[in-house]
C-alpha distance (Angstrom), angle and dihedral (degrees) to the residues before:
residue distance angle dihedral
X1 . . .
X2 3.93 . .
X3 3.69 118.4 .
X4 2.85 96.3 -120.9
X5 4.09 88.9 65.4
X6 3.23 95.4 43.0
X7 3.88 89.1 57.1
X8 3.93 81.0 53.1
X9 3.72 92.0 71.0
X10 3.60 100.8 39.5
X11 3.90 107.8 138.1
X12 3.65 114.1 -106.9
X13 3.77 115.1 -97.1
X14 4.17 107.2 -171.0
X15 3.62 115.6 175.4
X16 3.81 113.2 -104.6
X17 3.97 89.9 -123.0
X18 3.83 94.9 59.1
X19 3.43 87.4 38.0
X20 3.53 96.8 62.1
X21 3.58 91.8 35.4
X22 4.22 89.3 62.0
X23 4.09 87.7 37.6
X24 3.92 90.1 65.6
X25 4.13 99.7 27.3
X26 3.88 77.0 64.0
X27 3.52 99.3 46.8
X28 4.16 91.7 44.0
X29 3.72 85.3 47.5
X30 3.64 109.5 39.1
X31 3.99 110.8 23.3
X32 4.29 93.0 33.6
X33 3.37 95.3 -106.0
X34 3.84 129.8 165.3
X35 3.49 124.0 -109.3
X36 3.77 94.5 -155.4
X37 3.70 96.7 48.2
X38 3.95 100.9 41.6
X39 4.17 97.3 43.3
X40 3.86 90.4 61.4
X41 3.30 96.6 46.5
X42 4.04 95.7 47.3
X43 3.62 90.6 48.0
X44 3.89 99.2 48.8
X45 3.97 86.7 49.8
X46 4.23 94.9 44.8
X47 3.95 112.8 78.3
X48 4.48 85.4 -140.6
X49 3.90 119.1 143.4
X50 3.63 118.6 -109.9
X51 3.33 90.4 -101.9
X52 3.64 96.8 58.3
X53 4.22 95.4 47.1
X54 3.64 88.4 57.7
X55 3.72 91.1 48.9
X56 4.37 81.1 53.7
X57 3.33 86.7 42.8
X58 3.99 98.1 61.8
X59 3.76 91.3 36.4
X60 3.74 98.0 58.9
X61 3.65 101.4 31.6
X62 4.39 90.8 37.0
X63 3.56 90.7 47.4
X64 3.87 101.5 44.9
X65 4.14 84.7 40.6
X66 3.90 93.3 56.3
X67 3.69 107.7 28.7
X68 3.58 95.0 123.9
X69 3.66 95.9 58.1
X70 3.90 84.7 42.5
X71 3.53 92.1 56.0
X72 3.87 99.9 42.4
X73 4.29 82.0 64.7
X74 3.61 91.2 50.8
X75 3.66 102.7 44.0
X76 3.55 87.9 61.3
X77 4.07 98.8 55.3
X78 4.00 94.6 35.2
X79 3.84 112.8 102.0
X80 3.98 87.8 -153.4
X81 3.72 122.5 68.5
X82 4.29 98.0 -89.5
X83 3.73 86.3 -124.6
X84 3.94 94.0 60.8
X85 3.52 89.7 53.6
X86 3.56 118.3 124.5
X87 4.08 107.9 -104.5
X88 3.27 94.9 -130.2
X89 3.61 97.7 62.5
X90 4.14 96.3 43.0
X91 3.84 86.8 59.7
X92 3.97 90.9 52.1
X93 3.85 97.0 33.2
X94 4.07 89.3 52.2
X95 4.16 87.0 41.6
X96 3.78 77.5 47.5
X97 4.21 97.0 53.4
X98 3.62 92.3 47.6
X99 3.28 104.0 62.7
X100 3.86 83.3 51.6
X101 3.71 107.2 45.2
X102 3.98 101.9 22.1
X103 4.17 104.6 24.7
X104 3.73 125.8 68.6
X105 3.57 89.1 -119.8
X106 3.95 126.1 135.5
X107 4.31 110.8 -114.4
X108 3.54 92.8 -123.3
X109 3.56 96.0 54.6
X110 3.75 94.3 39.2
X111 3.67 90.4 59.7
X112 3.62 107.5 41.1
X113 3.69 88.3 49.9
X114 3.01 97.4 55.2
X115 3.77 96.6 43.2
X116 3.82 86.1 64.8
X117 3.47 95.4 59.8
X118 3.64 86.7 46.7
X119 3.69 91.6 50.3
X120 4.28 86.7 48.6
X121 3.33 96.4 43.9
X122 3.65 114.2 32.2
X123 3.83 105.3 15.5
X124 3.81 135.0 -102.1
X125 3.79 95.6 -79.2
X126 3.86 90.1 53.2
X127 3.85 82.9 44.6
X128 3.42 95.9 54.4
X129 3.97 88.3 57.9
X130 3.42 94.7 45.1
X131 3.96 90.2 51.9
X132 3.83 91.5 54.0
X133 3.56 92.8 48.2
X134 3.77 97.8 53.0
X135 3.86 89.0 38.5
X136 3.73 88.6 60.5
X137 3.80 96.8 42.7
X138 4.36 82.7 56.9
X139 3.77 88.0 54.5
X140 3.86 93.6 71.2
X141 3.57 124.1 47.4
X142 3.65 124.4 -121.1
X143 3.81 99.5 -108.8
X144 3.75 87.2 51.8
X145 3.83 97.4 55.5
X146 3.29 91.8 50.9
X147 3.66 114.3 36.9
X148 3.61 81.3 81.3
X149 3.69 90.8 80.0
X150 4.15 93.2 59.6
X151 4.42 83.6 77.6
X152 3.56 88.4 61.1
X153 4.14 105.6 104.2
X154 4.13 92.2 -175.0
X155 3.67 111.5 77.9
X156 3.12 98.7 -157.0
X157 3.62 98.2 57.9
X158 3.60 84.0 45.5
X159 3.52 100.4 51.8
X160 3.52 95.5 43.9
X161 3.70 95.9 71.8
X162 3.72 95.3 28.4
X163 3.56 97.9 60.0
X164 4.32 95.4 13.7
X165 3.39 92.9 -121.3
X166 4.07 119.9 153.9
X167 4.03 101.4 -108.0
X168 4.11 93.0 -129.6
X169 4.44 84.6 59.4
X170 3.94 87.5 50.8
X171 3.81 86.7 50.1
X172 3.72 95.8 50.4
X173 3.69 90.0 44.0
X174 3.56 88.6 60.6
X175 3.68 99.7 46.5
X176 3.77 88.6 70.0
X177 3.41 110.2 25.6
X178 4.00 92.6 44.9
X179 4.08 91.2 -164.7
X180 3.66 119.0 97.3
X181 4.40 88.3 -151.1
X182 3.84 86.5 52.4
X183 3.67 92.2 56.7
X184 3.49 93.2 40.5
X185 3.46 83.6 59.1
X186 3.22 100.2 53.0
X187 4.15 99.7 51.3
X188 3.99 87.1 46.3
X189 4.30 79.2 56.7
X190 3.49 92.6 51.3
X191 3.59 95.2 54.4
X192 3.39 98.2 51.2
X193 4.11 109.2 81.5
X194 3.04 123.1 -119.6
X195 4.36 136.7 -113.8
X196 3.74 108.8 -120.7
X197 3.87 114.1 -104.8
X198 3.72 123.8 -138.0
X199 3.51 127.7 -151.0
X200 3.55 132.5 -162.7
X201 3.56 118.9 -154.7
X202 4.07 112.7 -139.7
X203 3.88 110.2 -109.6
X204 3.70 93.0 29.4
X205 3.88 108.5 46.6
X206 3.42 137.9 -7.7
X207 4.44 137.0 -152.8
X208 3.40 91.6 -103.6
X209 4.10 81.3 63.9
X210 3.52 95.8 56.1
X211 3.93 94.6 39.4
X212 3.94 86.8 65.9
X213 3.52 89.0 59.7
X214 3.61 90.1 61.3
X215 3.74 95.1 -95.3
X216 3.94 123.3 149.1
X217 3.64 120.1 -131.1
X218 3.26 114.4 -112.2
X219 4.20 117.8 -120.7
X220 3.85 100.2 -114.4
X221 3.99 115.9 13.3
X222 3.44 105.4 73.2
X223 4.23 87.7 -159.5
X224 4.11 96.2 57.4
X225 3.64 143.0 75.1
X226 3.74 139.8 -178.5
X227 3.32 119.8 -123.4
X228 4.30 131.0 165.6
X229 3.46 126.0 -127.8
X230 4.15 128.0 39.2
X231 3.62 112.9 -36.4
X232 4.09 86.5 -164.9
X233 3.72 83.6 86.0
X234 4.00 93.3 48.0
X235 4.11 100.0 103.6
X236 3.59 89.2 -146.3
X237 3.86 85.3 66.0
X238 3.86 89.9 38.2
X239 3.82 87.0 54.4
X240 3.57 99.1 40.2
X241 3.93 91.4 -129.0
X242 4.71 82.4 119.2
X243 3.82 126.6 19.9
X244 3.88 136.1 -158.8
X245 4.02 108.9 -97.3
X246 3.72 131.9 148.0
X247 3.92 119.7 -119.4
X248 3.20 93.3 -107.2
X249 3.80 92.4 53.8
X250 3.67 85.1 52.6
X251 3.30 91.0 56.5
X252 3.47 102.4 43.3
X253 3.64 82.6 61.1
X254 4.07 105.3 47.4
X255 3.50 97.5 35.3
X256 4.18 83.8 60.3
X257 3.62 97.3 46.1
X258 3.71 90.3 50.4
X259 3.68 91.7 56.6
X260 3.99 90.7 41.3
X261 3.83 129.6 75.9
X262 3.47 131.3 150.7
X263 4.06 123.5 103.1
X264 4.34 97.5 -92.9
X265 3.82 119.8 60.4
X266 3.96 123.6 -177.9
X267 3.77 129.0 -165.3
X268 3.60 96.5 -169.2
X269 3.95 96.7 -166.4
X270 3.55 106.5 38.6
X271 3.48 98.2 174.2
X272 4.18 114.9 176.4
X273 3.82 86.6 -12.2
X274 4.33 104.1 -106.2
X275 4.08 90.9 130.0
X276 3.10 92.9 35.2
X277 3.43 104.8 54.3
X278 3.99 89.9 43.7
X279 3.63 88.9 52.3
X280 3.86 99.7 47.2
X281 3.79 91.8 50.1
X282 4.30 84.0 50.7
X283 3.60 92.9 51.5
X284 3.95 99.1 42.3
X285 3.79 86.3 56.3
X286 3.80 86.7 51.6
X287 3.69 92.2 44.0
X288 4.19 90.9 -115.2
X289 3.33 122.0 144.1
X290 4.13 117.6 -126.7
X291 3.14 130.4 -167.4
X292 3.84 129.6 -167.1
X293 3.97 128.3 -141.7
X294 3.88 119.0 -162.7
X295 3.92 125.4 176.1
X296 3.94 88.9 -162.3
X297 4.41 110.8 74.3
X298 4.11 89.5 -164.3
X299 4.03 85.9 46.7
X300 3.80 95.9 46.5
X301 3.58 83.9 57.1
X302 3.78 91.5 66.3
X303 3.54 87.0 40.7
X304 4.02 90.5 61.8
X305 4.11 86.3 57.1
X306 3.55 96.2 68.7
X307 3.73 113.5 28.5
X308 3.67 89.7 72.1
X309 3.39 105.6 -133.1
X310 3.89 100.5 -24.7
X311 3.85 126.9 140.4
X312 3.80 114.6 -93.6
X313 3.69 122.1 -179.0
X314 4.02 117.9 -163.7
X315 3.83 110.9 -138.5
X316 4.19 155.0 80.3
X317 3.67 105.5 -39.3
X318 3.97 83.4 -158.2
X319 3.89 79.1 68.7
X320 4.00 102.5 42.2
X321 4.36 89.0 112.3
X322 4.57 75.2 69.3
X323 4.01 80.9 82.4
X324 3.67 101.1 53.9
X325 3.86 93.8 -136.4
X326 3.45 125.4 135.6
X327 3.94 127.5 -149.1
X328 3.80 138.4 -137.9
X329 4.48 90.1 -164.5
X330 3.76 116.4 11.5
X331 4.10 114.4 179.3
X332 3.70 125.9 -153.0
X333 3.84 104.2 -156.0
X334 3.46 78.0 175.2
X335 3.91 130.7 -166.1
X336 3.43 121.3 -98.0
X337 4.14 152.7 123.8
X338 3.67 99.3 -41.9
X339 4.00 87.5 -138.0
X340 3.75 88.2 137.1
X341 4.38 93.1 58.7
X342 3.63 96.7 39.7
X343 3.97 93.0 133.2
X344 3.83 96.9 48.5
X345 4.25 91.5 46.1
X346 3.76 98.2 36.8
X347 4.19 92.8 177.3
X348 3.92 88.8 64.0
X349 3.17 104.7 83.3
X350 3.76 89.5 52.5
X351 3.82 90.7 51.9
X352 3.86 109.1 50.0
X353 3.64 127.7 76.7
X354 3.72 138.7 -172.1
X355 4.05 77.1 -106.4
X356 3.98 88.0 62.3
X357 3.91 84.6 42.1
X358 3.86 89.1 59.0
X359 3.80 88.6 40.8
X360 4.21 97.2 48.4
X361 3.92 89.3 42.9
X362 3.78 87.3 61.3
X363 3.68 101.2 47.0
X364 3.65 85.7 48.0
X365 3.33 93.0 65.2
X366 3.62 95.2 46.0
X367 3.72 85.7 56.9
X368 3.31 91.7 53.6
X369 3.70 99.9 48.6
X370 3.56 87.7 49.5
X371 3.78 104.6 55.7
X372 3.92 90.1 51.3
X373 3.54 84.0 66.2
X374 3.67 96.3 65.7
X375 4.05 97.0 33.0
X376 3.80 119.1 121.0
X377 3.58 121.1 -136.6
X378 4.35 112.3 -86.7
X379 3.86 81.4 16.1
X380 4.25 121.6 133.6
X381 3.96 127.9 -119.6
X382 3.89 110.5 -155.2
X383 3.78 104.2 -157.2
X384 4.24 98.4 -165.4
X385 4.12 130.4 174.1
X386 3.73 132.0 175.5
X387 4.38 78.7 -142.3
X388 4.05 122.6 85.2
X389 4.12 81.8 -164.1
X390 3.56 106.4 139.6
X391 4.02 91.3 -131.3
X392 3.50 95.0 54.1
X393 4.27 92.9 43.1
X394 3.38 117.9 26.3
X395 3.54 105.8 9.2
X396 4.19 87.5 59.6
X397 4.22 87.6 44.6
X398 3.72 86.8 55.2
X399 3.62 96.6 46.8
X400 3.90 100.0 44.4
X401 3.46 85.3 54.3
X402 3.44 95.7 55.8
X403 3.77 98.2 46.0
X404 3.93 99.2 40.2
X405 4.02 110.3 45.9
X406 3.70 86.8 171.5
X407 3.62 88.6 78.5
X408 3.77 132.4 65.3
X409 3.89 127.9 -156.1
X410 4.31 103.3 -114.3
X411 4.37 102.0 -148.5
X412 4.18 102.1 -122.1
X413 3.80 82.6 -150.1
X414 3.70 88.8 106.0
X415 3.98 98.9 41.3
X416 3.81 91.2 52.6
X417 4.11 124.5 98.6
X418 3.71 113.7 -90.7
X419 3.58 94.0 -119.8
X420 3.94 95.9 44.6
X421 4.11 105.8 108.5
X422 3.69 141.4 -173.9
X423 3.92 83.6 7.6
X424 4.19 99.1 126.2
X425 3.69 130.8 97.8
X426 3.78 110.8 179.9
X427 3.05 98.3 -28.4
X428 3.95 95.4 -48.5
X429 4.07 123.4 103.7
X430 4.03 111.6 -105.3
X431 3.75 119.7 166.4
X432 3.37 122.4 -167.3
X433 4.16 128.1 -149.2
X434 3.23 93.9 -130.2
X435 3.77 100.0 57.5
X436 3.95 103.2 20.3
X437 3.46 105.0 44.2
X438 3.99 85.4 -129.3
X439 3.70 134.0 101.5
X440 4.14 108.6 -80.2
X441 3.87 89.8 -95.4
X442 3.82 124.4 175.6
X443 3.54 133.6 -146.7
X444 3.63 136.5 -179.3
X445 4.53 131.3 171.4
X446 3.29 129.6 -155.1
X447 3.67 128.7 176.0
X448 4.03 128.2 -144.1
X449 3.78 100.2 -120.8
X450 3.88 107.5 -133.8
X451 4.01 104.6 -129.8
């Protein structure tokens, strides 16, 4: 046997980081799984070096994030329609094409690692596929595959693939920033990951906390801090005494309880528990009492963790009037698109639909309908969504309104930070990526009028 041959049926030898990276692009991909919730998880149970999870951590999240651009490249080299392609080569051949185009990596070592997970995963056949593609994609350099895309007059079109970006987001974008630069802006933002933001929860920990762990303060929320690295191994996080939350969580959450008094809070849709647990350690300083409502039993459970004590009841919030309690503050964190957080849950934008939009508006207003119920006199509605869609923001402000003349929209102008500008819609709060720093959070009061 030549050597050559014999070099033929060497065993594949992937590296466990692209490994793992391809095991969980799959399972993101093809079984609906979330990015956020299975890379944490992987990592804690491998035994890689920090400088190997963050090489994981760019392929799956990177690769998820730009597959559209990734997949523009290939469709032009494959000899198959790119939508007849086996699955399990598109995940590898776009894991493949970002190492090239969007990782400092070196071509040769981009594509024969990645062959080898090809050849592990999907067999030497499918390998020898995925090596051709990836060999052809080195051949041209990346200003020349993409210059291309400066002849396109539609921006959307354009932007879609430049930026891989469903066209329907880049559309909505528009609508409400009404600059083609701005929303440029924003999809370069969303592509760029982001820092992990700490929170510390009043009563338990404070900024100054996280700032001697190196931490940086973060601009607006005088509670948070950024801070690189995996905050899983903070022990203020291990202890529950600080929590994970993006600023614009955080501000979700303060900008509320400045508006809100009384002596009974409600989040109504608790969800994993980051407003929640924010709020209940504000209102057991000011001797409130919260409660927490969460559709999801397993999720409530993680709610429990962090509210310290505080009353959470598992169940509909459509139904939340089936307790007979009434509320002083009630918060709708409610669910929706997820436009606002598209570069901390890459697979999102891949997932929702104008359908979903259609779907989310609805519930919203169900939500809505439903928290009025248990609203005392003089008491405040927060209407919050991680979306700056206009049918899940304004469009919903301007219909309460209409329907409910018992309540009146309360300006957040005053409740915001001093140094927070160019943050109002309407009277509502709505950051943007772009210019905040922040996930594109929304934010609307209203106050029961006492009759």
């Amino acid at each position: 046997m030549t050597e050559a041959r014999r070099n033929t049926f060497k065993s594949p030898k992937p590296d466990a980081t692209r490994l793992l990276a391809f095991d969980l692009i799959t399972e993101v991909n093809r079984n609906e799984g979330y990015s956020n919730l299975l890379l944490p998880a992987a990592l804690n149970a491998s035994s890689l070096e920090e400088r190997d999870r963050n090489l994981v951590t760019e392929l799956l999240y990177g690769t998820l994030r730009m597959q559209v651009k990734h997949d523009w490249v290939l469709a032009q080299i494959s000899d198959r329609p790119w939508d007849e392609v086996d699955t399990g080569i598109v995940d590898v051949a776009r894991m493949g094409v970002h190492q090239i185009h969007e990782m400092r990596i070196p071509d040769h070592a981009a594509v024969s690692a990645t062959v080898e997970v090809a050849r592990k995963r999907l067999g030497e056949s499918k390998a020898s596929f995925v090596n051709a593609l990836l060999r052809s994609v080195t051949r041209k350099s990346y200003e020349d595959w993409f210059a291309p895309l400066e002849i396109i007059s539609d921006p959307v079109e354009k932007f879609a693939i430049k930026y891989s970006h469903p066209q329907w987001i880049i559309s909505a974008y528009f609508d409400l920033l009404k600059d083609w630069d701005s929303v440029e802006e924003e999809l370069t933002t969303n592509n760029i990951p982001a820092i992990p933001t700490l929170v510390s929860w009043p009563g338990f920990s404070t900024q100054t906390d996280l700032l001697a762990l190196g931490a940086e303060a973060t601009m607006y929320s005088d509670l948070g801090a950024r801070l690189k690295g995996n905050p899983g191994v903070i022990d203020l996080v291990r202890h529950r005494l600080a929590g994970v939350q993006d600023e614009g969580s955080q501000l979700v959450a303060t900008v509320f309880a400045a508006a809100a008094s009384g002596e009974n809070w409600l989040d109504l849709c608790a969800g994993p528990g980051g407003k929640a647990a924010l709020l209940s350690s504000i209102a057991r300083e000011r001797n409130i009492t919260f409660t927490a409502n969460e559709f999801s039993a397993p999720r409530a459970d993680l709610v429990r963790k962090v509210v310290h004590g505080a009353r959470v009841w598992v169940g509909d919030g459509r139904s939340i009037s089936d307790h007979g309690e009434f509320f002083d503050a009630v918060l709708i964190d409610a669910p929706c698109t997820g436009l606002g957080a598209l570069r901390r849950r890459p697979e999102v934008r891949w997932r929702r639909s104008l359908a979903n939009l259609r779907e989310l508006t609805q519930l919203q207003r169900e939500l809505i309908e439903a928290a009025l119920l248990v609203l005392n006199p003089g008491a405040i509605l927060g209407y919050a969504t991680c979306s700056p869609h206009l049918a899940e923001t304004t469009v919903q402000v301007l219909d309460l309104l209409k329907k409910h003349p018992d309540l009146e929209q309360v300006d957040v102008s005053p409740f915001l930070p001093s140094n927070l500008k160019d943050a109002t819609r309407s009277g509502a709060m709505s950051l943007w990526t772009h210019k905040h720093g922040t996930d594109a959070m929304f934010l609307a009061l209203f106050r029961k009028k006492i009759q």
